[in-house]
C-alpha positions in Angstrom: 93.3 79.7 125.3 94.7 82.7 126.9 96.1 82.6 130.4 98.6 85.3 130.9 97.6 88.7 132.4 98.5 91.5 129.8 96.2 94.3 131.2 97.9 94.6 134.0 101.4 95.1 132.5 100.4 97.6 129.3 99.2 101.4 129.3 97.5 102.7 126.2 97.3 106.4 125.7 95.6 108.0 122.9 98.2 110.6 120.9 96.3 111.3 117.8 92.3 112.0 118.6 89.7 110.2 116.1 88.8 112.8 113.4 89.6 113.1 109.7 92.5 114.4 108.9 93.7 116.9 105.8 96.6 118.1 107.4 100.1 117.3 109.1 99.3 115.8 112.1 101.9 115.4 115.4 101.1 113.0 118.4 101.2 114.3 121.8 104.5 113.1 123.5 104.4 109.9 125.5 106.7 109.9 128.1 108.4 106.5 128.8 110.1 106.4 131.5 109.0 103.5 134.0 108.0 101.6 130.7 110.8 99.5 128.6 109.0 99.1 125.3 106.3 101.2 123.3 104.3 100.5 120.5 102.5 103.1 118.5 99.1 102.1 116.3 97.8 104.0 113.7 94.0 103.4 113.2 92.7 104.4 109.2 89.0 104.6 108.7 87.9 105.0 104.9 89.6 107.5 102.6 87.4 110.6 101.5 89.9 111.3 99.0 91.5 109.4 96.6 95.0 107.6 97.9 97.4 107.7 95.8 101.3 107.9 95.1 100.8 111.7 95.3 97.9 111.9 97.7 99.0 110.3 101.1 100.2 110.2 104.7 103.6 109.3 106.0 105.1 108.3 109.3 107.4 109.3 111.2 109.1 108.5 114.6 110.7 111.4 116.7 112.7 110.8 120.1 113.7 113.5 122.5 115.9 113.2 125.7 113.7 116.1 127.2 110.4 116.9 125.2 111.1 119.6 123.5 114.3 119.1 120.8 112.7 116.4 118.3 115.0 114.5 116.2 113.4 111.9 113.3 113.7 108.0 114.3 116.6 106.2 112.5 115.3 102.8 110.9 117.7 100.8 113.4 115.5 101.8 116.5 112.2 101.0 114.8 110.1 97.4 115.1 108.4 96.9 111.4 108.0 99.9 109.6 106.0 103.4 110.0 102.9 103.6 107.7 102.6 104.6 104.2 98.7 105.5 103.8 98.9 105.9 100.3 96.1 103.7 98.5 92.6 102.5 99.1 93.6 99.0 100.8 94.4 100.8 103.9 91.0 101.7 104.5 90.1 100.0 107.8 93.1 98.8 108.8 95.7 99.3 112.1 99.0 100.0 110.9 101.9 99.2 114.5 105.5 100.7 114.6 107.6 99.5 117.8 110.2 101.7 119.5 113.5 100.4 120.9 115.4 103.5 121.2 116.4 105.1 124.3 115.2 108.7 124.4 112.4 109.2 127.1 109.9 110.8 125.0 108.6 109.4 121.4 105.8 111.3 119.5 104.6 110.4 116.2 103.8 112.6 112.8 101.6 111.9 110.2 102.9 114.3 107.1 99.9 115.1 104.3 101.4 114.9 101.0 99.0 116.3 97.7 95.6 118.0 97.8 93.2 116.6 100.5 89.7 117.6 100.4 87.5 115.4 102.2 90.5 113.6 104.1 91.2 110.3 106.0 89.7 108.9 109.8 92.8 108.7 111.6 93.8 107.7 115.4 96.6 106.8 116.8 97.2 104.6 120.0 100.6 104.6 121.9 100.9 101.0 124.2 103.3 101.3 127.0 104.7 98.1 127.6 107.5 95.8 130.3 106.7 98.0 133.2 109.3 98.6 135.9 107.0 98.5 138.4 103.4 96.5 138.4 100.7 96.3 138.2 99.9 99.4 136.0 97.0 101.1 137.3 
């Protein structure tokens, strides 16, 4: 049974439009100040291209203290692990990587690896989260 109120404390913003994907991909920057906590999920649709150690997307957190110098995400500010889409059992799945860095701006970049030439659905979903001030409207 749920009974706690989590729409009013989250905001979702889309980084990565749907499409299919053949290419190095880079989120838009989500700004978090106001928020303590973002989360950052990567939705795969089914491979038109064979996945494989050599065929593949991987991700990538950057911070920034103003937006515009990007430096990559060390491991010990990251919550699981950024995605590896490199084989067929990701098809349809959501892949999450938290953030508990404190730069104010986090992006996210998917890097094509190999030939791709049908390529992958992907989205990706950033969830602001632990507002200073709510409810977030």
């Amino acid at each position: 049974m749920t009974t706690r109120d989590q729409h009013s404390n989250i905001k979702p913003q889309l980084v990565v439009a749907p499409g299919t994907k053949s290419a190095t991909v880079t989120s838009s920057a989500v700004d978090t100040q106001g928020y303590e906590s973002v989360e950052f999920l990567t939705s795969i649709g089914a491979a038109g291209d064979t996945l494989s150690g050599t065929v593949l997307f991987t991700q990538k957190l950057q911070d920034s203290p103003d937006g515009s110098t990007w430096t990559d995400v060390s491991s010990t500010y990251l919550l699981g692990s950024p995605a590896v889409i490199n084989a067929p059992s990701f098809n349809s799945t959501v892949q999450s990587v938290g953030y508990v860095g404190s730069a104010r701006y986090v992006r996210t970049v998917l890097t094509a690896t190999g030939t791709m030439s049908s390529g992958t659905p992907i989205a990706v979903n950033a969830i602001l989260g632990h507002p200073h001030i709510r409810p977030v409207v």
